[in-house]
C-alpha positions in Angstrom: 85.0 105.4 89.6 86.8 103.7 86.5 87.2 100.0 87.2 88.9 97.4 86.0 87.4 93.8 85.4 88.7 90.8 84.3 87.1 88.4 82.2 85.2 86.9 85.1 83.4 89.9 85.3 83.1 90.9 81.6 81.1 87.1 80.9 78.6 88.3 84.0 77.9 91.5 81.9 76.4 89.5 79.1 75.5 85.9 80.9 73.2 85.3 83.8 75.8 83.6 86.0 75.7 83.5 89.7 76.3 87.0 90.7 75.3 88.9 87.4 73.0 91.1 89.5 76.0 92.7 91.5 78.6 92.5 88.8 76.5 94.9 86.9 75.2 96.9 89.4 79.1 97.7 89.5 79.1 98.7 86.0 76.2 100.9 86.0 78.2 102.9 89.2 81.5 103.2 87.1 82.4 106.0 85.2 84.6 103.7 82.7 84.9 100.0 82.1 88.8 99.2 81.4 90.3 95.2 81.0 93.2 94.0 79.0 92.8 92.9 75.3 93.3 89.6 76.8 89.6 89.4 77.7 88.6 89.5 74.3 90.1 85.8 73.3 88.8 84.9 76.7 85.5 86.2 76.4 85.0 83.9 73.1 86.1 81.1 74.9 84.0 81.6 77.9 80.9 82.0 75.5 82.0 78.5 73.5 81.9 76.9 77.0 78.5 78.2 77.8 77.4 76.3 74.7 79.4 73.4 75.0 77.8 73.1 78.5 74.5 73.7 77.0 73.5 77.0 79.3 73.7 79.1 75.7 72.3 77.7 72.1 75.0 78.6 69.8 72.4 81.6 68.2 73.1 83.0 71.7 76.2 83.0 72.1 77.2 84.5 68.6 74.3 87.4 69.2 76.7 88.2 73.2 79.6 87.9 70.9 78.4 90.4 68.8 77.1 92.9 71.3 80.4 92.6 73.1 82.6 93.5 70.3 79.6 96.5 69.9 80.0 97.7 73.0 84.0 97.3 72.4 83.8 99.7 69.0 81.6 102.1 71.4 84.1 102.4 73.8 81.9 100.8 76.4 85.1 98.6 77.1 88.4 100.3 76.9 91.1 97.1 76.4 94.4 97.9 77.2 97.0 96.0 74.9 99.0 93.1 75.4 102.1 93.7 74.1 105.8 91.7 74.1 106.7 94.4 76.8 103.7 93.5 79.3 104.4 89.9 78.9 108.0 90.9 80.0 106.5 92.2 83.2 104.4 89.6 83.9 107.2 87.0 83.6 109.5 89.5 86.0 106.6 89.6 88.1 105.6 86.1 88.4 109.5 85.5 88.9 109.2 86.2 93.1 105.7 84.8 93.8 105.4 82.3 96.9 105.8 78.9 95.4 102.7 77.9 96.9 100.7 80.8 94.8 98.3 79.4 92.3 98.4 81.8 89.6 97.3 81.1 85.3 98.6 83.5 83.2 95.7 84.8 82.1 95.2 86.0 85.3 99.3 87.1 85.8 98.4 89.5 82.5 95.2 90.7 84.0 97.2 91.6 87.1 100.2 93.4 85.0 97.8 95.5 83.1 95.6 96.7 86.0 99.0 97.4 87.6 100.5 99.1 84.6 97.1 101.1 83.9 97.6 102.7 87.4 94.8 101.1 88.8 94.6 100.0 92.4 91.9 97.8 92.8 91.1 94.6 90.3 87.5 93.2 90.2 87.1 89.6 90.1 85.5 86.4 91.7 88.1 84.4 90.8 89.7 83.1 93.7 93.4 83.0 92.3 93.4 86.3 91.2 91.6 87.8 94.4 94.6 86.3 96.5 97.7 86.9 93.9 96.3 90.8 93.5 98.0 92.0 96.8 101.5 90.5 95.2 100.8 92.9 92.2 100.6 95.5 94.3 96.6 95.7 93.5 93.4 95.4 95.9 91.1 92.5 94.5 87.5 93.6 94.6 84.4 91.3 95.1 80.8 91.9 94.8 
């Protein structure tokens, strides 16, 4: 099964967070890894907040920075671009959202390019995301 993760799920792959175990028991099982090219400027920041929080030295986080951008040249990842076009449809489809849906663009891309990539399902623990997905027309996916 190819799946798509956002950059929830990417961080779990390279940092013992809460649910790490599952996340990449996931990943073993799939047959491709797929995000949007989004998750790479999120993935840096995610790692700069595990040092600035203090669960990563910084000699940690630039040796998962490095083996993520590996695994990105070995086509572990596949990243999907963002381009002015995608950000169109995420901007027509943010447009009819309930006004009570909390949704960060970062998410609203992530959505868009699962969407777009013809996927179906989206996996994430982020909250948001797991209840804007059925608005993209998209299954959010838990472990």
């Amino acid at each position: 099964m190819r799946c798509y993760f956002d950059t929830a799920y990417i961080v779990k792959c390279y940092v013992n967070e809460p649910g790490h175990r599952g996340v990449r028991a996931v990943a073993r099982r799939a047959s491709g890894l797929y995000s949007s090219a989004w998750c790479i400027a999120e993935l840096a920041c995610a790692f700069h907040r595990h040092v600035r929080e203090g669960s990563l030295t910084q000699e940690q986080a630039i040796e998962l920075r490095n083996l993520f951008l590996s695994d990105l040249r070995q086509g572990v990842w596949v990243v999907f671009p963002v381009s002015g076009q995608l950000l169109l449809q995420v901007e027509s489809a943010t447009a009819n959202l309930p006004p009570t849906m909390h949704l960060r663009a970062g998410d609203a891309v992530h959505l868009v390019t699962a969407r777009h990539a013809g996927f179906s399902e989206i996996w994430t623990n982020d909250r948001h995301l797991l209840a804007a997905a059925p608005h993209f027309g998209l299954t959010g996916r838990s472990v």
